[in-house]
Steps between C-alpha positions, in 0.01 A plus 500: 500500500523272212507129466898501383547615841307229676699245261891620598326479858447114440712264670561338173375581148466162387216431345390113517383357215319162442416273148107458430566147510635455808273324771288697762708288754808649351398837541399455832873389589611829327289731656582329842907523418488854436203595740330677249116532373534487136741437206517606170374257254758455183597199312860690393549718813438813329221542324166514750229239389333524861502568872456222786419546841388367839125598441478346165585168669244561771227589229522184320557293800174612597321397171707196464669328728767305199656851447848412635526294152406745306759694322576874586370610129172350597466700865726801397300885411619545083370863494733643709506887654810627498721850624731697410831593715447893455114402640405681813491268794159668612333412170671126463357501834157599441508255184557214689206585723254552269627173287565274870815352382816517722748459248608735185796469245677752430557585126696712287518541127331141452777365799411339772715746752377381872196431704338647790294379745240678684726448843772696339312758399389512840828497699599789239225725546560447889885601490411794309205569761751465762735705343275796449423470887888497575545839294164651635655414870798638397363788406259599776792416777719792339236712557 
């Protein structure tokens, strides 16, 4: 199972993008609009300066308390670890375990192609589980 298959799985590809300069209150109101965790940081859409999310919010709430006027460039993670779609989804997985971050974009060739959360690799490796189980079902009833 790769992680090209978890991303034609997704409800939508889009992949939300927000300026560094924007205001932390701003990027609440996005991630609250499109009930997501994280967005991609980019000051032209494209290119990937940064990634955003719920728990970097949280962090620096919790060492200071002005964060919501901060900008996103000063709360967002700059070293960002990225996948690739022909990934496996067991390794992606593992990744994000060992790193305890919920979110990874999806690149290929340089291009930012998607990103996954850990809750859709999840519901994908449960489908396939449940799949398997159908066939092996299947299988021992002819018998």
């Amino acid at each position: 199972m790769r992680i090209d298959d978890v991303l034609h799985a997704k409800a939508s590809p889009e992949v939300v993008t927000i300026v560094p300069e924007a205001g932390v209150r701003e990027l609440l109101a996005v991630l609250a609009e499109h009930n997501i965790g994280a967005v991609i940081v980019s000051g032209d859409g494209d290119a990937m300066e940064g990634i955003v999310s719920e728990r970097d919010v949280v962090r620096h709430l919790h060492s200071d308390g002005t964060v919501v006027n901060n900008t996103v460039g000063a709360i967002m993670t700059a070293v960002v670890q990225t996948c690739s779609p022909d990934d496996d989804l067991d390794t992606v997985m593992q990744t994000m375990t060992d790193y305890r971050f919920r979110h990874i974009p999806v690149v290929r060739d340089g291009e930012l192609v998607g990103i996954v959360s850990i809750g859709d690799l999840v519901k994908h490796k449960i489908e396939q589980l449940q799949f398997e189980r159908d066939q092996l079902d299947s299988y021992v009833s002819q018998g």
